[in-house]
Every structure is written in C-alpha cells, then in structure tokens.
LOVOSE-289641 format. One record per residue: x, y, z of N, C-alpha, C in turn; residue in one letter. Coordinates in steps of 0.001 Angstrom, whole numbers, padded with zeros to 6 digits, always signed. Example, Ala and Ser with C-alpha at 12.3 -4.5 7.8 and 13.67 -1.06 7.14 Angstrom:
+013190-005690+007800+012300-004500+007800+013200-003300+007800A/+012850-002250+007080+013670-001060+007140+012900+000030+007870S/
END
This chain:
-010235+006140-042860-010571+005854-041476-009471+006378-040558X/-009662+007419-039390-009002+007816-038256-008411+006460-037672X/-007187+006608-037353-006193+005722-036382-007149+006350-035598X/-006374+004649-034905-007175+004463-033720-006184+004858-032233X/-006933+005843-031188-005996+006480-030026-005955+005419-029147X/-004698+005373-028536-004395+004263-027626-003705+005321-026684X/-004089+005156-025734-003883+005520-024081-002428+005059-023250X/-001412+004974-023246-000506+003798-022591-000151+004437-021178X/-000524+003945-020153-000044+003989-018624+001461+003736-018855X/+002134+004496-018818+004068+004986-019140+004483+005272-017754X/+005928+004391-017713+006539+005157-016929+008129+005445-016905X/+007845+005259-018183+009905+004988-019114+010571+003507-018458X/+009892+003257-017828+010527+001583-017543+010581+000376-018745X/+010859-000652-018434+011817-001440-019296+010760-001409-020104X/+009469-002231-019357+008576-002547-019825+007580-001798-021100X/+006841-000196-020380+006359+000694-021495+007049+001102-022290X/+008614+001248-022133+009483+001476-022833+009409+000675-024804X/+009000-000504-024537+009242-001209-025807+007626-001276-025787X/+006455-000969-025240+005086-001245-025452+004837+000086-026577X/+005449+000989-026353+005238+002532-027318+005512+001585-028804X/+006580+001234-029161+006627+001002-030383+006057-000694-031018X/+005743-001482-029696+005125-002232-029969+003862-002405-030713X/+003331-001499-030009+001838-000912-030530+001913-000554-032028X/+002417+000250-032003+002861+000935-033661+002929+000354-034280X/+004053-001108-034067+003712-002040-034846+003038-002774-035170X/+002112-003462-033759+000706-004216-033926-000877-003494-034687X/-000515-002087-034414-001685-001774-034224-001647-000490-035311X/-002960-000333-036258-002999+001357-036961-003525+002569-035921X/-002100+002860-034657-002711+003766-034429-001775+005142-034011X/-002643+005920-032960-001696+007002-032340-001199+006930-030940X/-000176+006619-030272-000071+006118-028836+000132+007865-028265X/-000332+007695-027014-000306+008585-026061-000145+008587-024384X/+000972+008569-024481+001305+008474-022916+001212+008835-021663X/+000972+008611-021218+000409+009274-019319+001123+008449-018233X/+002122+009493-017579+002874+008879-016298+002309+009652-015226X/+001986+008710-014014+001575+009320-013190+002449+009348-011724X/+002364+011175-011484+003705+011247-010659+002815+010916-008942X/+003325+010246-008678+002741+009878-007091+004164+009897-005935X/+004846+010999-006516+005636+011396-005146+006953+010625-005339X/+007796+009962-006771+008585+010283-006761+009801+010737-007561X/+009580+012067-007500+009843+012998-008292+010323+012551-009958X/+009532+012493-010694+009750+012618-012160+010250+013359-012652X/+011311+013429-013657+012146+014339-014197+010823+014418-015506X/+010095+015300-015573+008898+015364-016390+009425+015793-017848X/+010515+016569-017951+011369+016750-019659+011988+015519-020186X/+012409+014891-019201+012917+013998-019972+012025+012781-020208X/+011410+012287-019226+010411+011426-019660+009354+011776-020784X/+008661+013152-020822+007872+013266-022215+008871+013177-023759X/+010111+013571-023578+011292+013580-024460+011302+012061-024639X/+011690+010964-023820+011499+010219-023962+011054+008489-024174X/+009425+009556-024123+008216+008579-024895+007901+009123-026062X/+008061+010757-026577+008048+010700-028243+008991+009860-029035X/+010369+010119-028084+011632+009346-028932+011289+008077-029148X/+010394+007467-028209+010584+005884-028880+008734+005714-029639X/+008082+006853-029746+007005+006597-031404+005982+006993-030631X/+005537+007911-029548+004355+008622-028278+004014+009763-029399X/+002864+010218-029497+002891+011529-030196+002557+012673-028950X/+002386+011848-027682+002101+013092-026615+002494+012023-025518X/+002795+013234-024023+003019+012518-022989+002828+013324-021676X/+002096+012862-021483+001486+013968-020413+001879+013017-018756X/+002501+014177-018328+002973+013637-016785+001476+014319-015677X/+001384+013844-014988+000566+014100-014309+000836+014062-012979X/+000719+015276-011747+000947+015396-010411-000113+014699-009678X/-000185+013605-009339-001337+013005-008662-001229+012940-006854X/+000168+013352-006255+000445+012850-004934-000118+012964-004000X/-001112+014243-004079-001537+014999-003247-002883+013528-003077X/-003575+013293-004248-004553+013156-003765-004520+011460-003887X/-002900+010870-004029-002890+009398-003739-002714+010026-001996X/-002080+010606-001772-002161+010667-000253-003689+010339+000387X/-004575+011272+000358-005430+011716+000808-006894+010921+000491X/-006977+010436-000784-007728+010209-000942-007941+008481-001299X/-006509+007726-001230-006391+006436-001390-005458+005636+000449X/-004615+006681+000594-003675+006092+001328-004319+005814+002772X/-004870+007732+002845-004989+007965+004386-006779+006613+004699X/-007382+006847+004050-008699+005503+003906-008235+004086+004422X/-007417+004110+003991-006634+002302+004125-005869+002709+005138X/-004978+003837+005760-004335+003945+007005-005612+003567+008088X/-006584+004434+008247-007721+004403+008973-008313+003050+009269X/-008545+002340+008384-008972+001399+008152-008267+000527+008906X/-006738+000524+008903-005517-000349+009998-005608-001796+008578X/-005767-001564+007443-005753-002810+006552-004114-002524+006188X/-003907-004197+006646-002414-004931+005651-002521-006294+005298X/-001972-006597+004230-002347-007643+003725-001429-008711+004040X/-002130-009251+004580-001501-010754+004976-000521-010449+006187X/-000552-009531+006852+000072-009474+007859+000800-008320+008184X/+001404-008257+007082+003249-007763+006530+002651-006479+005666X/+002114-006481+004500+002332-006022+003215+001764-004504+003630X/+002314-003756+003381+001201-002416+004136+000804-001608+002396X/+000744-002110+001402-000110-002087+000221+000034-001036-000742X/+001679-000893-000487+001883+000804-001290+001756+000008-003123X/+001849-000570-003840+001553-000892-005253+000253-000870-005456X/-000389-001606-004173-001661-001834-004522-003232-000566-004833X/-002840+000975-003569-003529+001556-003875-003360+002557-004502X/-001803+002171-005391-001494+003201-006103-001912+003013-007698X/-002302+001598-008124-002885+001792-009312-004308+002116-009530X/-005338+002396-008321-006586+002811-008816-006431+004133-008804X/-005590+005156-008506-005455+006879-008339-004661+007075-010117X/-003426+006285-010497-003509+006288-011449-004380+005789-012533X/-004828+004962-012394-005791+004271-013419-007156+005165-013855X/-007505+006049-012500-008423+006765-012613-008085+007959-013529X/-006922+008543-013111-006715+009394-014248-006283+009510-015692X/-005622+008053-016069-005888+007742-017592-007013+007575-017774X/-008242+007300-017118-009184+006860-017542-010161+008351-017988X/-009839+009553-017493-009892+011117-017251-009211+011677-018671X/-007816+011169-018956-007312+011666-019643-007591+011122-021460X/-007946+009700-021135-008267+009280-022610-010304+009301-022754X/-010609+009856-022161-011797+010365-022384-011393+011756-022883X/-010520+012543-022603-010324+014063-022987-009494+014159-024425X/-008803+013070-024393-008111+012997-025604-008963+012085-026738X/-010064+011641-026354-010708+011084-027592-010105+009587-028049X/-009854+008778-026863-009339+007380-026983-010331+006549-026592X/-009992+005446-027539-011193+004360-027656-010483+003247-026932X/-009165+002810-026443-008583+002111-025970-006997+002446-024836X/-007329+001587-023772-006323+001831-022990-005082+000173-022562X/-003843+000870-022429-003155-000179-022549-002045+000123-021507X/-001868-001336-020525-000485-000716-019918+000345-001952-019987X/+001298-002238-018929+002610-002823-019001+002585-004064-018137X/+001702-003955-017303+001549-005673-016568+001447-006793-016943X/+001672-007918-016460+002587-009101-016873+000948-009629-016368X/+001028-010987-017171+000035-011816-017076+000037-012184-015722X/+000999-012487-014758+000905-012950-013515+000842-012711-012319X/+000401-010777-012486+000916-010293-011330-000673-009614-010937X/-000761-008788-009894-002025-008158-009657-001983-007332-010204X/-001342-006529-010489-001428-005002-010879-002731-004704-012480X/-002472-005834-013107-003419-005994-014291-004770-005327-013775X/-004861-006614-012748-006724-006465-012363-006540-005632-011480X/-005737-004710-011193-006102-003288-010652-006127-002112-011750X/-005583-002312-012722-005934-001556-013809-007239-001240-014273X/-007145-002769-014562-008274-003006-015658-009804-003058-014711X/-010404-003718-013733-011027-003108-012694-011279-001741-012945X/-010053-000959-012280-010717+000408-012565-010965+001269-013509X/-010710+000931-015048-011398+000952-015946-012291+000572-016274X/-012593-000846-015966-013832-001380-015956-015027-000437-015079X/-014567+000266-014083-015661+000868-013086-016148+001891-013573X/-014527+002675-013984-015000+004222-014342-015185+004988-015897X/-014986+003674-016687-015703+003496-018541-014987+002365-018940X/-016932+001839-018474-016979+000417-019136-016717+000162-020618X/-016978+001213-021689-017247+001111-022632-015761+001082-023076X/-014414+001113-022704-013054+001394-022892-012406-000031-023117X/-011536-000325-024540-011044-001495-024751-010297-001485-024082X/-009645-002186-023205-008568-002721-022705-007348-003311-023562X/-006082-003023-023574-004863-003320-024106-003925-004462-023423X/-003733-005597-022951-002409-005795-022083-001752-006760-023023X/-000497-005815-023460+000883-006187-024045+001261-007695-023978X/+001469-007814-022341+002147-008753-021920+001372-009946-022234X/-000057-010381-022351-000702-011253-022506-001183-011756-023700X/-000479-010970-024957-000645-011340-026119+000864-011299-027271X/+001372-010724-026346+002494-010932-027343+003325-011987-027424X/+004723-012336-028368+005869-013187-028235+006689-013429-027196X/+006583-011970-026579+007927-012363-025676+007786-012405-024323X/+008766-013604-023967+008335-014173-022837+009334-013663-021075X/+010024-012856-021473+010666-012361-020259+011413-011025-020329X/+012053-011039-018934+012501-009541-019079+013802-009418-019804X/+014670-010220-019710+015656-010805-020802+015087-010559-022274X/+013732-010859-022665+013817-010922-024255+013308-009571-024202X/+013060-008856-023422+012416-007522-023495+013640-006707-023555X/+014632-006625-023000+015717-006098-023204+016507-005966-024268X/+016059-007576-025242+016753-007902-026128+016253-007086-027683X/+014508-006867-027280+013886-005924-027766+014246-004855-027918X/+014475-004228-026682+014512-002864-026711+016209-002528-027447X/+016586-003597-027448+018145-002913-028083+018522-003134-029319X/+017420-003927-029982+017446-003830-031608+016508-002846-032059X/+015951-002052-031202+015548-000326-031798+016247+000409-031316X/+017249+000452-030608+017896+001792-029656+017135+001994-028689X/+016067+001594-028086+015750+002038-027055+016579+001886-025326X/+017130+002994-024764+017262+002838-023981+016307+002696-022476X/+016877+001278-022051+016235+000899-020821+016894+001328-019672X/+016313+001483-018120+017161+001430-016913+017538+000614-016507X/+017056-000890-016854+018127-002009-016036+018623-002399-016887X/+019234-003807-016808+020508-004673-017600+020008-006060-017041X/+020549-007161-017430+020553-008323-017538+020798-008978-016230X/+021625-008193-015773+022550-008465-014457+021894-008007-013640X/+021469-006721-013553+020713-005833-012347+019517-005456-012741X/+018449-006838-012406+017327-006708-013486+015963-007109-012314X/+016071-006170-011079+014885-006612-010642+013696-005398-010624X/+012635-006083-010586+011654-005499-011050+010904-005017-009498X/+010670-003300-009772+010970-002190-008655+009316-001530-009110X/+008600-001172-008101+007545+000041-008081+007779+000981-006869X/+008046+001952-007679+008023+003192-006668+007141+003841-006132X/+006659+004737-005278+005882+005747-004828+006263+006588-004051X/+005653+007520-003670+006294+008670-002442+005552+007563-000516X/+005346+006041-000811+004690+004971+000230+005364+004442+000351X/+005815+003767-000867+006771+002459-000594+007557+002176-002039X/+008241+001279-001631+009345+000276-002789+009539-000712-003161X/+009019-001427-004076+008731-002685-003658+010487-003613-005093X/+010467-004794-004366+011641-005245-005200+011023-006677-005357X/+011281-007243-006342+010823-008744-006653+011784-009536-008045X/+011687-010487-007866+013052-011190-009293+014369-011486-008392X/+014973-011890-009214+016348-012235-009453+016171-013323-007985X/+017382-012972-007340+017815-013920-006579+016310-013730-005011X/+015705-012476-004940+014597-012807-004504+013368-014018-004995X/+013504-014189-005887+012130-015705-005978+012719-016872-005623X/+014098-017813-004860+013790-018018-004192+013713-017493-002713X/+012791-017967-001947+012411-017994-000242+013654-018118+000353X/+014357-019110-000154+015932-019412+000927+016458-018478+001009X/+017006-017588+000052+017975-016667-000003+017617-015449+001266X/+018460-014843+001707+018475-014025+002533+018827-012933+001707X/+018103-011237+001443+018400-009918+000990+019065-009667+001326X/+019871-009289+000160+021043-008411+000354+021109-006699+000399X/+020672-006341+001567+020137-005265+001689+020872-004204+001410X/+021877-003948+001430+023051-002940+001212+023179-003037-000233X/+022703-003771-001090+022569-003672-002415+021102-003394-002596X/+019982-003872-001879+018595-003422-002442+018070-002726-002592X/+018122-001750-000951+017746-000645-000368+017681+000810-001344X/+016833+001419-001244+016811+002620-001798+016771+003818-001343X/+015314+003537+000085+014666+004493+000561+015213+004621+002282X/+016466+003451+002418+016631+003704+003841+017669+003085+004122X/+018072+002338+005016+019218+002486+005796+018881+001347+006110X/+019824-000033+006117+019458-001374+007090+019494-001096+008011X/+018756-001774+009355+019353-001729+010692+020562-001638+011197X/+021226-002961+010428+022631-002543+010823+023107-001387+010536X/+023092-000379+009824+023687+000966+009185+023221+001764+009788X/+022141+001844+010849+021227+002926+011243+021728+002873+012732X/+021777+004316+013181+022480+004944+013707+022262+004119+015395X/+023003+004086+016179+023311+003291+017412+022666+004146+018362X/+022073+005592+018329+021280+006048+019311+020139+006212+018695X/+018641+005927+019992+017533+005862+018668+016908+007755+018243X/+015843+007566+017486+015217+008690+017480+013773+008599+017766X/+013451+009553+018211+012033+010449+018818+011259+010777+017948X/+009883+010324+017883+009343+011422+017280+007732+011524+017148X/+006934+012504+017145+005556+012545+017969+004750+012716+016170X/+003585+012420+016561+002602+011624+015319+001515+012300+015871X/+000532+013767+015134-000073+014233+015804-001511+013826+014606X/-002625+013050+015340-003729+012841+014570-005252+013659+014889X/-006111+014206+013782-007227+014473+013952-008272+013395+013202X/-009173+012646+013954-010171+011966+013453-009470+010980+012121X/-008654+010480+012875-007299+009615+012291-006861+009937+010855X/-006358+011343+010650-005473+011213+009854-004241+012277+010802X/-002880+011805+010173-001876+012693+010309-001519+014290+010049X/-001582+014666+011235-001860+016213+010668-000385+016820+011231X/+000224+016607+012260+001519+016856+012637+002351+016362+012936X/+003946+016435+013036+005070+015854+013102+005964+016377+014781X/+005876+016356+015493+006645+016684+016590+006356+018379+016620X/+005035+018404+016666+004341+019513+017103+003582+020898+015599X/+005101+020489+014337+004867+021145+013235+003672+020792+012817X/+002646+021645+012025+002075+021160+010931+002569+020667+009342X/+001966+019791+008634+002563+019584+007580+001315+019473+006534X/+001627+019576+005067+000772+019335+004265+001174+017916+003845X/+000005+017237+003311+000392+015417+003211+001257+014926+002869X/+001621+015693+001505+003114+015146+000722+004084+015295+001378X/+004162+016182+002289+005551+016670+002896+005522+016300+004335X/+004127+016056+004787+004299+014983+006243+004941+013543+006300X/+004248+013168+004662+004897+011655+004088+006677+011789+003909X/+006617+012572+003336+008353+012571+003301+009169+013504+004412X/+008491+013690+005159+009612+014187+006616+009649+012399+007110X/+008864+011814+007301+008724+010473+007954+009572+010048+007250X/+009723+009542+006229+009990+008399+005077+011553+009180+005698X/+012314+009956+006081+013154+010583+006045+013877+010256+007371X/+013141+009876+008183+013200+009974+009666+013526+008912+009748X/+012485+007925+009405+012570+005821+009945+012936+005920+008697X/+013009+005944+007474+014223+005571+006663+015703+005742+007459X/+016105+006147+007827+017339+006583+008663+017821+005609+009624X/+016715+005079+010704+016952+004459+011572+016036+003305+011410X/+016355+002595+009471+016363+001074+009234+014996+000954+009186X/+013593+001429+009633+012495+000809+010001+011471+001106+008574X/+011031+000007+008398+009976-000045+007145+010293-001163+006317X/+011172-002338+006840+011603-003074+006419+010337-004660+006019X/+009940-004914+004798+009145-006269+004856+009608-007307+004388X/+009899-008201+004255+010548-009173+003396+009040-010429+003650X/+008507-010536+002387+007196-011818+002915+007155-012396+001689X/+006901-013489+001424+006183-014458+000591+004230-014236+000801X/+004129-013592-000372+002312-013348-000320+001814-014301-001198X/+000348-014046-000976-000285-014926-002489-000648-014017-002944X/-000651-013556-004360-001089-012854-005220-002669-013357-005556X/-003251-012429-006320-004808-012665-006355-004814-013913-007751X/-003961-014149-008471-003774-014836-009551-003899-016290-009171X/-003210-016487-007804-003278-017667-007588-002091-018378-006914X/-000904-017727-007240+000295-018239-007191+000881-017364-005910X/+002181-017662-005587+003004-017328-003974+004148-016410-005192X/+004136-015535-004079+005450-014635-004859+006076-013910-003542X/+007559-013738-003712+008335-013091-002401+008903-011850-003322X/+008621-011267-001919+009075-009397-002776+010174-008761-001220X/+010320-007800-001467+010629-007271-000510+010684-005810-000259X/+009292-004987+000821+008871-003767+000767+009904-002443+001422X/+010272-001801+000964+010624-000599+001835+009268+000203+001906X/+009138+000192+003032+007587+001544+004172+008063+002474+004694X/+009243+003132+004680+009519+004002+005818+008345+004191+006579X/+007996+005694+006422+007162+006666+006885+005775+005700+007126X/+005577+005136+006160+004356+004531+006078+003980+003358+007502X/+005156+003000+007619+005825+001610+008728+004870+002851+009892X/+005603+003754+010476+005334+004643+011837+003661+005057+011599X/+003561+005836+010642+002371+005614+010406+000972+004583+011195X/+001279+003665+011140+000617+002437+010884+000088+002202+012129X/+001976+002217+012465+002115+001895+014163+001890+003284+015319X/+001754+004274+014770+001427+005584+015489-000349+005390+015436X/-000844+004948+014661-002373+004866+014043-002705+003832+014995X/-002193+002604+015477-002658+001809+016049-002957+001680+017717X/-002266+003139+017644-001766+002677+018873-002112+004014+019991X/-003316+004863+018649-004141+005676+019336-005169+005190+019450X/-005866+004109+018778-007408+003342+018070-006966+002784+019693X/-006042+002037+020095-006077+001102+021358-006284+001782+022686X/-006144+003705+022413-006463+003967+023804-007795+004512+023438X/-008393+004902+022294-010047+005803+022017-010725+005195+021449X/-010596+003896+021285-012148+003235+021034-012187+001723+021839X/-013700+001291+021828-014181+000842+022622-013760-000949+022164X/-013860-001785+023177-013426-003247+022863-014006-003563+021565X/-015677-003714+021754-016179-004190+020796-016141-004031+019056X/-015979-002229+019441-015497-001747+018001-014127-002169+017264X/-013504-001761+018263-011919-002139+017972-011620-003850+017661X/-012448-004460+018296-012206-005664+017346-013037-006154+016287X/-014313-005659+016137-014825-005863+015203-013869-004975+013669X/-013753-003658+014285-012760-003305+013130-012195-003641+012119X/-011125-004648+013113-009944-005849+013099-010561-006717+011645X/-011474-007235+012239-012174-007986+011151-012493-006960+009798X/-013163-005983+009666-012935-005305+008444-011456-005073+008248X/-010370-004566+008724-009296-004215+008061-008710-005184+007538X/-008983-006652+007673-008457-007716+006610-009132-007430+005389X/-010576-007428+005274-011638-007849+004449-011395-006483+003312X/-010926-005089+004244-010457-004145+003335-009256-004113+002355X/-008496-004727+003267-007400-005088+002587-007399-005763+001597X/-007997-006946+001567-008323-007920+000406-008867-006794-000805X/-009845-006516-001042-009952-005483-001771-009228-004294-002248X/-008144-003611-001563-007423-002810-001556-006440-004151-002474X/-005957-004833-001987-005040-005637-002927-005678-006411-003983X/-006979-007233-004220-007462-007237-005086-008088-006432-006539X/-007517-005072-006231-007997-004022-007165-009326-003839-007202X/-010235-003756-006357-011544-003533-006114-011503-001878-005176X/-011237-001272-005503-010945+000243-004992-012168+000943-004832X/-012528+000586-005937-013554+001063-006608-015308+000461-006505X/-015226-000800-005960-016169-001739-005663-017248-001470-004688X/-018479-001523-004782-019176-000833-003141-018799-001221-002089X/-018758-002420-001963-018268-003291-000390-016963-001897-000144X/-016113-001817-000696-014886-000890-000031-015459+000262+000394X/-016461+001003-000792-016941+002411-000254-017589+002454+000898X/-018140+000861+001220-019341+000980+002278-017906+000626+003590X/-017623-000189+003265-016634-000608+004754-015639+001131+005287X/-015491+001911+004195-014906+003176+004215-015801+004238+005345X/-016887+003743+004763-017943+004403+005450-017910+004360+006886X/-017969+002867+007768-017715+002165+008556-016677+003047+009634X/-015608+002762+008914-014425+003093+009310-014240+004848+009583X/-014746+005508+008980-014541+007048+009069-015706+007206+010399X/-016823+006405+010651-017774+006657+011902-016563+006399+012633X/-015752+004964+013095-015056+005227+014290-014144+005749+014480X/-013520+006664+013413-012462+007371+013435-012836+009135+014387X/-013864+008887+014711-014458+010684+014709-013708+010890+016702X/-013410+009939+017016-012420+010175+018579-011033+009731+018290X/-010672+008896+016847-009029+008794+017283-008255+010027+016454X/-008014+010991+017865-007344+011889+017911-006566+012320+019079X/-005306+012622+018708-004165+012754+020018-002612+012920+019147X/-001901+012718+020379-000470+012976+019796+000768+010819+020056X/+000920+010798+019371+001960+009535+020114+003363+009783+019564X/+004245+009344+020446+005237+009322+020658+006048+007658+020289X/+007168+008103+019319+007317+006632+018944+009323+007193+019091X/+009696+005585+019412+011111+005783+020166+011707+004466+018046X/+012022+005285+017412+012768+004260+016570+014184+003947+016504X/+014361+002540+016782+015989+002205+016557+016380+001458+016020X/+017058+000992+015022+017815+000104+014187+016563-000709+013724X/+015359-000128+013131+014945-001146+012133+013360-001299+013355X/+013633-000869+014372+012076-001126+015580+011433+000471+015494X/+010167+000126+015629+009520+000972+015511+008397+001415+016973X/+009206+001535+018155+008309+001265+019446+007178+002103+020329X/+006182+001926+020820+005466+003464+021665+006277+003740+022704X/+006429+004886+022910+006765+005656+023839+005925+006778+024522X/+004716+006683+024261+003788+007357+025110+002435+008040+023952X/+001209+007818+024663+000249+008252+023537-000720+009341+024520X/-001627+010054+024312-002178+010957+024621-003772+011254+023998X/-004497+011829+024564-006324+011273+023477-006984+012617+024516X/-007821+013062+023959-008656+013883+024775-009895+012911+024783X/-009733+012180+024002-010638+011096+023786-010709+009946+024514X/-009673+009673+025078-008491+008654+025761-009562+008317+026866X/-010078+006693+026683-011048+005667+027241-010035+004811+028597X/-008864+005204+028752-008364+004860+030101-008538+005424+030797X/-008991+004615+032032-009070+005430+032833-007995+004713+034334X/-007473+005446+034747-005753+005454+035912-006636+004623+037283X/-008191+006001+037505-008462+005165+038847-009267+003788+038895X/-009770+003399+037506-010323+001927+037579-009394+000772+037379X/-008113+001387+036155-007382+000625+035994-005926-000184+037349X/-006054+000768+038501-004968+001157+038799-004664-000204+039894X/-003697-000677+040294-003464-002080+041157-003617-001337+042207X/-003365-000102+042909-003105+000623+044352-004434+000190+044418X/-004857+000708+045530-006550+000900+046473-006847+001669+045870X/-008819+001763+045432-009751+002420+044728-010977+002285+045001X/-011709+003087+045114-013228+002941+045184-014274+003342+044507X/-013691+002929+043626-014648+002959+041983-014974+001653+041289X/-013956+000747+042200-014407-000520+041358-014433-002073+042355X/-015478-001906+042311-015904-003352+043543-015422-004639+042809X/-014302-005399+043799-014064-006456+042655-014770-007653+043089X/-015583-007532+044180-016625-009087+044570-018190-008872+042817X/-017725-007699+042492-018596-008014+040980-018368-009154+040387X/-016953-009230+039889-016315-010228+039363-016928-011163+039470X/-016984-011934+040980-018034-013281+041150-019320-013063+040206X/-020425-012856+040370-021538-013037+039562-020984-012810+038055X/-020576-011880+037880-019858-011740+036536-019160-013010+035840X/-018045-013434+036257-017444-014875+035924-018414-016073+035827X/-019475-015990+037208-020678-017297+037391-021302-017216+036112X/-022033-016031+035409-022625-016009+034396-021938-016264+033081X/-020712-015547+032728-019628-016129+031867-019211-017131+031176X/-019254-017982+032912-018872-019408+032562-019741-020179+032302X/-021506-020163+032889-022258-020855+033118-022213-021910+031800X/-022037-021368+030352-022458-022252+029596-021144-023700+029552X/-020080-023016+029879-018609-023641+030041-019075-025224+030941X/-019734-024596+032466-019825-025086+033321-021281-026393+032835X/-021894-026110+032525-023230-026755+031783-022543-027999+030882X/-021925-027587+029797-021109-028404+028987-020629-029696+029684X/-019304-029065+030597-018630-029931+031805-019244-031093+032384X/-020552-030748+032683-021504-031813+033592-022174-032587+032847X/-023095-031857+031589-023343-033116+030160-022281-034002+030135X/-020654-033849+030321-019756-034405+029913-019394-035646+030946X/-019661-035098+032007-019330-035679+032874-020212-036668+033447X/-021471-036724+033323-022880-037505+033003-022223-038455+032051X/-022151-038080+030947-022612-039451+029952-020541-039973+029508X/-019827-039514+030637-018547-040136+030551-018130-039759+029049X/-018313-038570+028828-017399-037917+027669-015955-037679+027320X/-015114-037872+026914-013690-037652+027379-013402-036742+026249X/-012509-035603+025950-011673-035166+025431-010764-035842+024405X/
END
C-alpha cells in the first residue's frame, strides 16, 4: 500500500517546524510542504533546504502577493470592513489566498490529506479548514495542535531541540508573530495581560513608534479608480509595490499602530497588537473619498455591510456566498469613488488634508453659509413639520393620558 501524501501549510516557524517530523512519526506517510509568499520576502533556498532537513520530501514556495493584494485585500478595502473597530484584518484574509493554493497544489501532487499549524484556540484553523472545506470537500483535514501531547510553545521548543531542529524564537523571546506584505500581528508573553502597556521599541518591526517618528509631518496623495489604489503622489504603481511604498512612508511617521483586545470566533477575548502601516492610510484615504462620492443613504447603509463583511472576512468564510454577494454590493457603489486625497501623517496620526472626485457630490453653492440662491431655507419649515410629525403625535398621546418619562 502507497504512503499516504500529506500536504503541510509551512512556514519554517516554531510551530511547522516540529509538525514535518511529527507527522512522520504519527503517520505512514510522505509530507510535502507549501509556504506561501504574500509579500514578505522569503528566502525561498533556505526554507525548501529547510523543510527537507527536518523529513519534507518537497517544498514548494509559492509567490502569491500579487493576487493576496488584488484579489483578497483590495475587496475588503472597498468594502471599508474592520473588525471590531480597530482590527483592519491582515491574518485574517490572508489564510483563504493561501489555503486556496494548497488546496491547488495537493490536488496536483496527488494528496489525500491536508495539515497545518494552528492551535486549537485561535481563528486561523477555521480559516483554513473552511477553505478547504469550500474548495475540496472530499480533503482530510490534519490539525497537529488538536490532537497531539503537547501543550505549549515551551514544550514545542523543547521538542524541537531533542531532534536538532532549529527554531526562530527562544523561551524568552517567544511571541507569536504573522507576517504579510499588510500587516504584523504580535500576541503572548507579556501581551495577554490587558494591563500591561507595549513595549514598542522592542515589538515593532514594520515601523517607527510615534515617539521615534520624525517631528515634521509627511505628505502624501492616494490616487483611486472605482476604489482601488492606483497612484502614490501622482506615480503609478503596480499593487505590491504601491503596498510597500506606503508601508514605507506611515511606517516612518509611527502610523498603523493597533493595540485591541478582540473576541476571537472561538469564543474567548484575546489582546494582540497590529502593525498596518500602508494599510492604516489606505483605509483612511478610502474613506474619505466614499464621504465626498456617494450618496447618504448608500454610504450608510454600506456601513452596515462593512461590519457584516468583516465578520466573515474574520470568521474564515471568504469563500461563503453571503461574502461573494455583499462583494457584489460593494463593487456597484464603488463605480464613482474615484479621485486623488491628500493625507498630512505625523507621529503615529493619520489626517485629511484635502480630497478631490470628478465624482465629488459637494456642492460649495448649496453648501455655502455666504448668500445663495439655490437653496430656499423657509423649505426647512414644512420639511421639519413633516419630520417631526410622528415625534410631535407621540408628545400629545403622552401628554393626554399623563405619561411621564
């Protein structure tokens, strides 16, 4: 009987690190590894070097950035979805772009099972496994963490060093990090508890605290077609490299900073703390064209989908119709937000400094306090009378039958 092919979502971290030979040992089979590069920069020799070294018989890196940009990020930019307030969702829509392509790659390689590195308690699982579930149902699912002995990142370490495997953290400097060419996310150690205040000059990766960031601010213009980012202070850019001129820019001057206590979809409260650069301006360049080219009603009904997207986007439902259809939604009112904005960043703020729309629903002579004769304001009266009428109706029931407050 053929061993059986196992798939492992790798990314030389602590974790897949000891899952390669775990397997080997649990299981009669052949492991095969797939890291997926989403922008930040993989040393691709040494990582396929070593996942054979610790028992991989293949390891295939994969360039995915282009189309986590484009085809996961810029959807959920549009959309204006963040979760819970704060979280602007770089972990979250980065495991259905990877997940999709192990799911690509162990169909090509002739695997009957896929396995990655998530912890029983976190979301990232049911964003995996979800999108395996969507895109071959028929695919066993693997997760390490939910069946084995060991119970932390401590005994995982302790693992990995009675085979030689070398890990990137230590005992001491042991918090648990997801990267992307979006965001950074940090969680553990002296972050779980809430009291503690980050120690940012030790956390930081992708930027600069406020305090460190430079005492004069910087400029810089956000040029959109049918809301996505197409230029930088007049340049054109291609996605990957529009994302990292930004990330480059407000990394610099502190801004992309999150520090929140979320609820995870599991059930439980967990505090992390995000670096957004680029992604931060983004957001706020995006918002703040939607407020001059579309209309009240849309723009707040929106509002209401970009939570409901979000939830999904962080629930690992990527893939789910409700998202494709709310996507749908969202790309109709995107077809006028287009223009240029201007954003002033300093020490960690991210502010407008002027926006522009050919589309642009202000208008100077209705809005304007001087004298105008475009806009009769004795309207107002009948307008307000009707408004209020039901207000006013209420009042007098109330006031009839001695209602009080």
């Amino acid at each position: 009987m053929a061993k059986e092919k196992i798939l492992l979502a790798y990314s030389g971290g602590l974790d897949t690190s000891i899952i390669i030979p775990w397997l080997l040992e649990h299981y009669d089979c052949e492991v095969i590894a797939m890291a997926g590069e989403v922008g930040i920069g993989i040393d691709k020799e040494f990582l396929i070097k070593k996942a054979i070294d610790c028992g991989a018989s293949a390891c295939f890196v994969e360039d995915i950035s282009e189309e986590f940009i484009t085809d996961y990020i810029y959807p959920t930019l549009k959309a204006g979805a963040i979760y819970e307030g704060k979280y602007l969702l770089g972990t979250s829509f980065a495991r259905p772009v990877i997940a999709k392509r192990m799911v690509e790659i162990a169909k090509r390689e002739g695997c009957t099972a896929i396995a990655h590195g998530c912890t029983g308690k976190g979301n990232d699982q049911v964003r995996f496994e979800l999108t395996i579930k969507a895109l071959a149902p028929e695919m066993k699912i693997i997760a390490p963490w939910r069946i084995w002995d060991i119970k932390s990142r401590d005994e995982e370490i302790d693992y990995a060093m009675a085979r030689n495997i070398p890990v990137p953290v230590t005992k001491e400097a042991n918090y648990s990090m997801d990267e992307n060419l979006w965001h950074l996310s940090h969680e553990g150690m002296d972050l779980e508890d809430p009291a503690n205040e980050p120690n940012y000059s030790k956390i930081l990766k992708l930027m600069k605290s406020p305090e460190e960031a430079p005492d004069q601010p910087s400029y810089v213009t956000v040029s959109f077609e049918a809301g996505i980012p197409k230029r930088i202070d007049g340049k054109e850019y291609a996605p990957v490299d529009l994302l990292k001129k930004l990330n480059q820019v407000a990394g610099e001057n502190g801004v992309g900073i999150a520090d929140m206590v979320e609820n995870r979809l599991v059930g439980m409260k967990s505090r992390g703390v995000y670096e957004t650069p680029g992604g931060t301006v983004l957001y706020a360049a995006h918002r703040e064209l939607e407020l001059l080219t579309l209309d009240r009603d849309t723009l707040h009904y929106k509002d209401l989908v970009a939570q409901r997207f979000a939830e999904l986007v962080y629930y690992g439902q990527w893939f789910h119709p409700l998202r494709e259809a709310l996507s749908a939604f969202v790309d109709q009112t995107q077809k006028t937000v287009t223009g240029d904005v201007r954003l002033k960043l300093y020490k960690g703020n991210c502010m407008p400094a002027g926006t522009v729309s050919p589309y642009s629903l202000y208008d100077e002579a209705i809005a304007t306090f001087s004298a105008d004769d475009v806009y009769d304001q004795s309207d107002a009266t009948g307008f307000i009378n009707c408004f209020g009428l039901p207000m006013k109706v209420v009042a007098k029931m109330k006031m009839k039958n001695d209602l009080q407050d």
